[in-house]
N, CA, C and O of each residue as an XYZ file, in Angstrom:
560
protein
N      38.849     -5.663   -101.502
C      38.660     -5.859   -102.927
C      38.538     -4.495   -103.595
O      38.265     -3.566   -102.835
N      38.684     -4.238   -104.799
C      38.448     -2.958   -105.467
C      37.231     -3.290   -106.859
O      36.542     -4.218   -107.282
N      37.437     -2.328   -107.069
C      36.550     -1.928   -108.241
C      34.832     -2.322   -108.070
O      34.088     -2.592   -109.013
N      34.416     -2.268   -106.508
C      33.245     -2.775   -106.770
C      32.923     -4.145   -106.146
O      32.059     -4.386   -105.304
N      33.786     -4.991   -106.723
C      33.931     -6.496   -105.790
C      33.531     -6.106   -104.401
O      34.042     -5.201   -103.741
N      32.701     -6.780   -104.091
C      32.277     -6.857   -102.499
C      32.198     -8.679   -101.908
O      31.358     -9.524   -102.216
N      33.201     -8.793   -101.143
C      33.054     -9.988   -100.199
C      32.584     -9.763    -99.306
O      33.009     -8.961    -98.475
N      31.348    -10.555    -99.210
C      30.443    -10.922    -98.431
C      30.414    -11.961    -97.255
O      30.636    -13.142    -97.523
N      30.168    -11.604    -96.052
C      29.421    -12.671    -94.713
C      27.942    -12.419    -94.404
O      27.609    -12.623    -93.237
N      27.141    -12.069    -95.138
C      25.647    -12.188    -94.408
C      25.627    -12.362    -93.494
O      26.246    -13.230    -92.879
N      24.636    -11.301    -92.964
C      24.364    -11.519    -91.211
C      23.290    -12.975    -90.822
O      22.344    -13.312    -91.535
N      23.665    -13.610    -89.679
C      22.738    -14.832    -89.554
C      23.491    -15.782    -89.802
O      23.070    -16.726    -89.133
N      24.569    -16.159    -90.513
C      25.686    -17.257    -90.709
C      26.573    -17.534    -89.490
O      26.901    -16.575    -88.791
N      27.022    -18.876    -89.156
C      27.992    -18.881    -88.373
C      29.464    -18.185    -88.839
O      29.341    -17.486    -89.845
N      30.524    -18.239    -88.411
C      31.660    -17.755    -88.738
C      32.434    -18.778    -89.863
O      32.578    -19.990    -89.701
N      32.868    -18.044    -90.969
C      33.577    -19.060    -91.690
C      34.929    -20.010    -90.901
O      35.671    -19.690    -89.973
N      34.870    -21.002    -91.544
C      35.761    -21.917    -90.774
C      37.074    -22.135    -91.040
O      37.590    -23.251    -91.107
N      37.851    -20.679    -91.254
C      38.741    -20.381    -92.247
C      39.056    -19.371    -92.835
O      38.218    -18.479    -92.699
N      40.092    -19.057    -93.566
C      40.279    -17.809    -94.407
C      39.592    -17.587    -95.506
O      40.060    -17.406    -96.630
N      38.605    -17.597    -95.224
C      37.395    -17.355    -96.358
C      36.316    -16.411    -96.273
O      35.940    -16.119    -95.138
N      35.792    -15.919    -97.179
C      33.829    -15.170    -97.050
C      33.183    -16.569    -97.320
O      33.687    -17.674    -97.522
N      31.879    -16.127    -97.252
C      30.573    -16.815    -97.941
C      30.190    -16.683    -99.107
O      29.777    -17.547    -99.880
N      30.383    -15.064    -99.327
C      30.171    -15.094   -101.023
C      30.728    -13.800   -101.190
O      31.199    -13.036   -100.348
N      30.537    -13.631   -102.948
C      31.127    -12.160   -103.435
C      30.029    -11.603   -104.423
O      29.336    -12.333   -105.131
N      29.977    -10.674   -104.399
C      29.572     -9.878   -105.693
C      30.060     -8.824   -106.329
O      30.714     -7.811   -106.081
N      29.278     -9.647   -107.705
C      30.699     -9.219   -108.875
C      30.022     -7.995   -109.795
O      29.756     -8.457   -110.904
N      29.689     -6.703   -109.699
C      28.907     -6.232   -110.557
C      29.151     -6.175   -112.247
O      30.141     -6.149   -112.978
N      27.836     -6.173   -112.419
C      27.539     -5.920   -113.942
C      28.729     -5.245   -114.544
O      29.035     -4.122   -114.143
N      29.298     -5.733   -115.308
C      30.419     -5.450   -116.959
C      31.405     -6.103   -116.646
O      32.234     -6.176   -117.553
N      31.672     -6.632   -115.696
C      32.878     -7.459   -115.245
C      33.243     -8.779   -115.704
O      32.889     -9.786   -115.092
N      34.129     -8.824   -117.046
C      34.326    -10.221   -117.453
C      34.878    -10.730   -116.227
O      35.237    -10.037   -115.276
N      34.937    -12.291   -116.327
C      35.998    -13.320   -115.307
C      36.405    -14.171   -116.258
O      35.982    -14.502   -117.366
N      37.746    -14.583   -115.269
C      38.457    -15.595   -116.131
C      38.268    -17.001   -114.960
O      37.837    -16.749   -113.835
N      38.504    -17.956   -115.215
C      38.398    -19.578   -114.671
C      39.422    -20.154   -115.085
O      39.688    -20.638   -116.185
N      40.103    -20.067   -113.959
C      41.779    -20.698   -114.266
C      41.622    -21.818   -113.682
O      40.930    -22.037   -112.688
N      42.375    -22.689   -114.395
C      42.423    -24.240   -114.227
C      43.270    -24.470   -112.757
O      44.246    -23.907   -112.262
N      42.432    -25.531   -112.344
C      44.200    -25.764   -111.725
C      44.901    -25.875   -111.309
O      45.398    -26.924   -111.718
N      45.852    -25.181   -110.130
C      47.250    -25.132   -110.464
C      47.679    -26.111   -109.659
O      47.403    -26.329   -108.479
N      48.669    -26.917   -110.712
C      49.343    -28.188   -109.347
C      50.499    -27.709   -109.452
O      50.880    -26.865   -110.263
N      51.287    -28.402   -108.367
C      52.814    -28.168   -108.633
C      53.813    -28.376   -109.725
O      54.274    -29.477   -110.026
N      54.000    -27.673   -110.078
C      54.550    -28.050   -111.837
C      55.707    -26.773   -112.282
O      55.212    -25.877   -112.966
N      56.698    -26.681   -112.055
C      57.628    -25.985   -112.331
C      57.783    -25.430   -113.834
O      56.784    -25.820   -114.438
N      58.457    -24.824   -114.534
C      58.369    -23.666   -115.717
C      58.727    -25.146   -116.421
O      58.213    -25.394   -117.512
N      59.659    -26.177   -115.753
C      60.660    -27.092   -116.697
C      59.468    -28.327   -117.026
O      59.765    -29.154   -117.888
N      57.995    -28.449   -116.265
C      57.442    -29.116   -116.955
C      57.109    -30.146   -115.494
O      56.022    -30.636   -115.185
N      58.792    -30.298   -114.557
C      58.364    -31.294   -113.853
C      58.030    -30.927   -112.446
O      58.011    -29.765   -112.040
N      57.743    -32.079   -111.659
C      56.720    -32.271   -110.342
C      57.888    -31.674   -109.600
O      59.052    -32.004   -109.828
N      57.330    -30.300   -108.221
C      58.420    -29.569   -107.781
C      57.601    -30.350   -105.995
O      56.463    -30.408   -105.530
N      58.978    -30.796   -105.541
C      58.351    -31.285   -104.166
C      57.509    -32.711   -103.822
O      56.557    -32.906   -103.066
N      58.316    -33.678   -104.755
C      57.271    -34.787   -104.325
C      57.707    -35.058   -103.006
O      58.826    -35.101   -102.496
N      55.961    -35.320   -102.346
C      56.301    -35.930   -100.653
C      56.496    -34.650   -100.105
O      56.500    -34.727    -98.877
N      56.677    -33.389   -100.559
C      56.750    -32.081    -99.408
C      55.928    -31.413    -99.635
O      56.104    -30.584   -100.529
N      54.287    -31.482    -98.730
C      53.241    -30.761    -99.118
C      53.724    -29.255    -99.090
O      53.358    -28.679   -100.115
N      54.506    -28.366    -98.140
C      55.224    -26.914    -97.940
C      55.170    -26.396    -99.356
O      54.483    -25.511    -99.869
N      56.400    -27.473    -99.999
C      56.591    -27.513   -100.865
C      55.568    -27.591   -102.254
O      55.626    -26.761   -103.161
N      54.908    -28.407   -102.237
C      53.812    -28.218   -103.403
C      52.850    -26.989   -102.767
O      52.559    -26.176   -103.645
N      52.434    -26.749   -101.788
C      51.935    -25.400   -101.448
C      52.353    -24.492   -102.466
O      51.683    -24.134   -103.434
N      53.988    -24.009   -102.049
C      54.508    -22.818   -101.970
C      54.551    -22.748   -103.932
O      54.961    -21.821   -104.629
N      54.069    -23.852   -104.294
C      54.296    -23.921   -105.985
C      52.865    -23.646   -106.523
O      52.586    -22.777   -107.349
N      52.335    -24.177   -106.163
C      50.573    -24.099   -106.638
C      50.105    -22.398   -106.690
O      49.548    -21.818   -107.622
N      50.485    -21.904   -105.518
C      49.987    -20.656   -105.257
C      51.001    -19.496   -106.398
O      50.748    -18.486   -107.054
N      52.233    -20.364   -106.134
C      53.430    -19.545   -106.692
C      52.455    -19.181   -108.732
O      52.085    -18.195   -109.369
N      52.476    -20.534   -108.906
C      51.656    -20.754   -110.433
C      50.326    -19.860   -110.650
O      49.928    -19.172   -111.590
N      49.673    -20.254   -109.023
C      48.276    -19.299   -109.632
C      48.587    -17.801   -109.350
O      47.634    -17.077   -109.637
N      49.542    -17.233   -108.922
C      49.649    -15.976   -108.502
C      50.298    -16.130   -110.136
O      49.732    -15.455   -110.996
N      51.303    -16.879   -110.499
C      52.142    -16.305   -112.588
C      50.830    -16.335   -113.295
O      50.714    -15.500   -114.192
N      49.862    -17.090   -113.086
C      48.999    -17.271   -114.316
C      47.933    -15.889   -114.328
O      47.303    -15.517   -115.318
N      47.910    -15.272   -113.031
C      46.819    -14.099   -113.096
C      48.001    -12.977   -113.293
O      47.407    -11.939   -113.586
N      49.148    -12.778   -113.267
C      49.864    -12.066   -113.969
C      49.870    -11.851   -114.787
O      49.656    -10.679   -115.096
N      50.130    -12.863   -115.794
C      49.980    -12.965   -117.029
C      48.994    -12.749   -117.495
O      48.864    -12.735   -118.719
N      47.942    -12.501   -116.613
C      46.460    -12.385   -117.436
C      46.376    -10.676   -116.863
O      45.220    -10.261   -116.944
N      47.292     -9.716   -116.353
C      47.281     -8.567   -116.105
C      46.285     -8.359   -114.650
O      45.593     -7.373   -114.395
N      46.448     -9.557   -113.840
C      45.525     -9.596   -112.227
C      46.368     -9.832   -111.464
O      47.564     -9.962   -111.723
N      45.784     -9.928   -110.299
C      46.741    -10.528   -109.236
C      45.601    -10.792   -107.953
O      44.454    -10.350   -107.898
N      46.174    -11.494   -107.139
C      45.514    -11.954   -106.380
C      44.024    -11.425   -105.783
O      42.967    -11.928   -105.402
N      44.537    -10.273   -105.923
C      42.648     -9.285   -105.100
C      41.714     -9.557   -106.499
O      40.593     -9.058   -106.606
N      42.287    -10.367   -107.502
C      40.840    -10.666   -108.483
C      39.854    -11.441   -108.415
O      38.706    -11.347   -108.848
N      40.502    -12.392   -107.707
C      40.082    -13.726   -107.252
C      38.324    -13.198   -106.615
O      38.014    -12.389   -105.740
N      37.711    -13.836   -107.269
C      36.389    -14.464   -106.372
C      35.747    -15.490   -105.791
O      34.770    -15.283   -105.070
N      36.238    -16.778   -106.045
C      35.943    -17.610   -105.475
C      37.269    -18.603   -106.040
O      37.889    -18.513   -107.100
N      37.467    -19.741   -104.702
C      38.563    -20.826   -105.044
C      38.442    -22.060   -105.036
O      37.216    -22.165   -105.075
N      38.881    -23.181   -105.011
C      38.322    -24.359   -105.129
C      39.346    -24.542   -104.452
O      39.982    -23.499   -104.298
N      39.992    -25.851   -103.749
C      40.701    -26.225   -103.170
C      41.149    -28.012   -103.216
O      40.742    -28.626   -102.230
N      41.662    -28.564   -103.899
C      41.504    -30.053   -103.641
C      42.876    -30.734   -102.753
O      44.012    -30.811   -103.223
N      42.584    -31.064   -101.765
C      43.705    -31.914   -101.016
C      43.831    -33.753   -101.491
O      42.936    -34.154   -102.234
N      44.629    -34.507   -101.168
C      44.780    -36.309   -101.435
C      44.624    -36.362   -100.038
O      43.810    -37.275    -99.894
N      45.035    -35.752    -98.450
C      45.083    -36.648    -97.679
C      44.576    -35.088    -96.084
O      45.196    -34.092    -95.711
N      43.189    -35.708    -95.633
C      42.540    -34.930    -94.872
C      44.190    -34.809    -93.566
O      44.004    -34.036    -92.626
N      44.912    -35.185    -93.585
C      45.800    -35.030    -92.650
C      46.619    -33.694    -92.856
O      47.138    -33.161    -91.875
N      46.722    -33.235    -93.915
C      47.100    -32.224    -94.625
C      46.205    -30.970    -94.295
O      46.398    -29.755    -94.322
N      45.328    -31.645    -94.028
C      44.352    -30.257    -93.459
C      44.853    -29.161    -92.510
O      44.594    -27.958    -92.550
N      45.881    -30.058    -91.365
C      46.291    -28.400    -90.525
C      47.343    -27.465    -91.173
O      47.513    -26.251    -91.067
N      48.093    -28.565    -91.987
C      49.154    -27.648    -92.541
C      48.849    -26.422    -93.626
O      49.407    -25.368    -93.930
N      47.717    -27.104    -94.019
C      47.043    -26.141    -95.401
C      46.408    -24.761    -94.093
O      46.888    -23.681    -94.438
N      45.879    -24.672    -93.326
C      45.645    -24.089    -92.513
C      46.820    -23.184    -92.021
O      46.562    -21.985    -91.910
N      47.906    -23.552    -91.757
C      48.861    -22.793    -91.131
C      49.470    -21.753    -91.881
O      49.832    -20.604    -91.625
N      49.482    -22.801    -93.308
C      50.718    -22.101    -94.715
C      49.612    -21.411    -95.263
O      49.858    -20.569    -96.126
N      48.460    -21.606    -94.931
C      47.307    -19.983    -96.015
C      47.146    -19.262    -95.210
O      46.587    -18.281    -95.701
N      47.395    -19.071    -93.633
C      47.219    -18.047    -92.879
C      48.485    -17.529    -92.549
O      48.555    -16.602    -91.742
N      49.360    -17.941    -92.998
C      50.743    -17.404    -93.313
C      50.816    -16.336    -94.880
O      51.428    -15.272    -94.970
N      50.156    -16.883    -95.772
C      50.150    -16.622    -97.433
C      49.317    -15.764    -97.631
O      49.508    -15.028    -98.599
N      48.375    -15.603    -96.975
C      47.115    -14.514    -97.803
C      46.924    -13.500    -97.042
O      45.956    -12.855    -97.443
N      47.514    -12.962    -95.916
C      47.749    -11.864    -95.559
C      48.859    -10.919    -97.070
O      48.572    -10.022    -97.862
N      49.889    -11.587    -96.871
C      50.724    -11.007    -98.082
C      50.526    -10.802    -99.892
O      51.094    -10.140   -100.760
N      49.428    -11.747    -99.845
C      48.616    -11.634   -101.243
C      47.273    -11.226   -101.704
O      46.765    -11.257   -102.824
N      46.844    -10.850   -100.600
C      45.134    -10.212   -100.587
C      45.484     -8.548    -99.534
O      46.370     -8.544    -98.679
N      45.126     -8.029    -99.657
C      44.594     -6.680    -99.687
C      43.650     -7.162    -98.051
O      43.861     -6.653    -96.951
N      42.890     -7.977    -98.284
C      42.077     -8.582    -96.825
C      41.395     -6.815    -96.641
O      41.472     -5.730    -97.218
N      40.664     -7.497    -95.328
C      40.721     -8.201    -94.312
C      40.343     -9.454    -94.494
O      40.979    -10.419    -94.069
N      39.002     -9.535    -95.307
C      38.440    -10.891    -95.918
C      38.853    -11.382    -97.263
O      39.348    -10.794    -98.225
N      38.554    -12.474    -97.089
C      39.368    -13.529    -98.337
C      38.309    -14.154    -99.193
O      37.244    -14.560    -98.728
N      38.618    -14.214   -100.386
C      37.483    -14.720   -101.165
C      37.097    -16.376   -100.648
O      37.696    -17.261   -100.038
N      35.433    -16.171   -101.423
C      35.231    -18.076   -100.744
C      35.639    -18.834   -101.649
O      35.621    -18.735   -102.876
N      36.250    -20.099   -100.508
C      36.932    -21.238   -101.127
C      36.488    -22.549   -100.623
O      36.746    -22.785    -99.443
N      35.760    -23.596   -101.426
C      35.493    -24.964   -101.166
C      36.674    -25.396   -100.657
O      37.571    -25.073   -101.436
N      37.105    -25.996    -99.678
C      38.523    -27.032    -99.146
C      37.404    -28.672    -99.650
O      36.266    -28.965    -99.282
N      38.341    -29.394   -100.571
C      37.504    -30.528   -100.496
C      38.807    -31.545   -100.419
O      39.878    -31.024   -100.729
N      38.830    -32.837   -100.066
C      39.441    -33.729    -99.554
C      38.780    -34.795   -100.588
O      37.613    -35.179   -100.500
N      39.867    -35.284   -101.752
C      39.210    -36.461   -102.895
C      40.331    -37.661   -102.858
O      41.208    -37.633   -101.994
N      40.263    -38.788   -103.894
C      40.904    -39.888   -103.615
C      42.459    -39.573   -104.173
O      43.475    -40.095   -103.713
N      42.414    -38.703   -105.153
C      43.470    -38.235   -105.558
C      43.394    -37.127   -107.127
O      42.447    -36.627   -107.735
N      44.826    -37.101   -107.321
C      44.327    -35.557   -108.631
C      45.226    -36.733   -109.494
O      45.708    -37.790   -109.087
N      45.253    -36.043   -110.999
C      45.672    -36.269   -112.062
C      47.043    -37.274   -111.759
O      47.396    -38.084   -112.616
N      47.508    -37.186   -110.929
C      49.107    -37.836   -110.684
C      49.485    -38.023   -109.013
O      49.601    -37.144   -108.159
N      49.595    -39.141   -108.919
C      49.551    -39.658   -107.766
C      50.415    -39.052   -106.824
O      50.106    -39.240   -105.648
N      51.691    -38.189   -107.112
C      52.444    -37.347   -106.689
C      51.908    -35.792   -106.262
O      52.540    -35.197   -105.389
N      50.921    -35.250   -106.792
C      50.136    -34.292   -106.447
C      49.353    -34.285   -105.072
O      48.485    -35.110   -104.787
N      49.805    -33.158   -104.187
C      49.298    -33.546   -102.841
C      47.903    -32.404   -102.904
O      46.875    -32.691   -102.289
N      47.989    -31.355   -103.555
C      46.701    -30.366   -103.356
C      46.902    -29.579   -104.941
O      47.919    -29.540   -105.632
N      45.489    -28.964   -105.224
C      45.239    -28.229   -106.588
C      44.346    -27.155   -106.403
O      43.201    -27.196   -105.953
N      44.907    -26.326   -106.743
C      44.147    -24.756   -106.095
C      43.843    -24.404   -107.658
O      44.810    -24.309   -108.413
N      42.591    -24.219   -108.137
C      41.591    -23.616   -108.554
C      40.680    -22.382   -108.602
O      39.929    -22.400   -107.627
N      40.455    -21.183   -109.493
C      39.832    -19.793   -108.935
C      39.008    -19.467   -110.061
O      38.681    -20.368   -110.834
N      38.586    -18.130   -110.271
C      37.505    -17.615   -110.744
C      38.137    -16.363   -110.279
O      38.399    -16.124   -109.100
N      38.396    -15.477   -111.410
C      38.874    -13.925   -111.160
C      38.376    -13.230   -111.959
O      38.468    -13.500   -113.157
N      37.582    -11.933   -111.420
C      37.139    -10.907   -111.946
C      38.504    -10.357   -113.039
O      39.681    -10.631   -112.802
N      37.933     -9.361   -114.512
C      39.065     -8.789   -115.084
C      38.403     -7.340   -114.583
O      37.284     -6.826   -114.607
N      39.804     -6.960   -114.092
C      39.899     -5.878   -113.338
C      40.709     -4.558   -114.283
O      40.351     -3.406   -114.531
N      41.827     -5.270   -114.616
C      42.779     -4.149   -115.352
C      42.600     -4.409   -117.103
O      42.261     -5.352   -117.817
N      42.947     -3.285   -117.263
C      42.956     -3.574   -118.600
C      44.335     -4.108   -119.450
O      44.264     -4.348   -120.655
C-alpha cells in the first residue's frame, strides 16, 4: 500500500482464509470514497455473461477497477471489500479467479480485507456475485 495505508494481520490471529488482511489503517486527512457495487453490467447497460460466473467475474472487477479510475485510484486504494456470491458452489472458482487477479492489480504482498458472504440473491436474478469497496483518496 502507499501513502501511509498499512494492512494489517495482528499477531495472535489465525491465518486469513484467503486473499485478504484483517484490517487496515487509514491515517488522519485521508478522504475515502464507497463505491457501490459492481455487478456485471457492460458500458451498453446490459447483463455481460449470464450463467458464466468467469465471466461475470472478469466484469465486476473489470467495472470496479473503471470506476476507481475515474475517480483518479486504482486498485492499491482499496481498503476494505465486500463480496456477495448467489451460490456457495461458486466459492472455489471465486478462489481460483482472485488468486489469479490480485497479484496483477495490487502492489501485494497483502490484500485488503474482504467479507466473502453467500446471500439468496442480488438485485437480478442473473447476477452471480457483486464486489463492493471502500478506497482511500490517494491522488489528487
Amino acid at each position: 500500500m502507499t501513502d501511509g495505508i498499512q494492512i494489517l494481520n495482528p499477531p495472535g490471529l489465525g491465518p486469513a482464509q484467503g486473499l485478504y488482511s484483517q484490517a487496515t489503517f487509514v491515517p488522519a486527512g485521508l478522504g475515502t470514497y464507497h463505491v457501490a457495487g459492481q455487478l456485471s453490467v457492460g458500458q451498453d447497460g446490459e447483463i455481460v455473461g449470464i450463467g458464466d460466473f468467469e465471466a461475470q467475474f472478469n466484469q465486476v472487477y473489470g467495472n470496479l477497477k473503471a470506476v476507481l479510475g475515474a475517480l483518479g485510484e486504482d486498485c492499491d486504494s482499496i481498503i476494505a471489500m465486500r463480496t456477495f456470491l448467489v451460490h456457495s458452489q461458486s466459492i472455489p472458482k471465486f478462489m481460483e479467479l482472485r488468486a489469479a487477479l490480485f497479484p496483477t492489480i495490487f502492489t501485494g504482498p497483502d490484500y485488503p480485507p474482504n467479507t466473502l458472504l453467500v446471500v439468496d440473491r442480488l438485485v437480478k436474478e442473473e447476477f452471480l456475485l457483486e464486489v463492493e469497496a471502500v478506497a482511500a483518496k490517494l491522488h489528487e
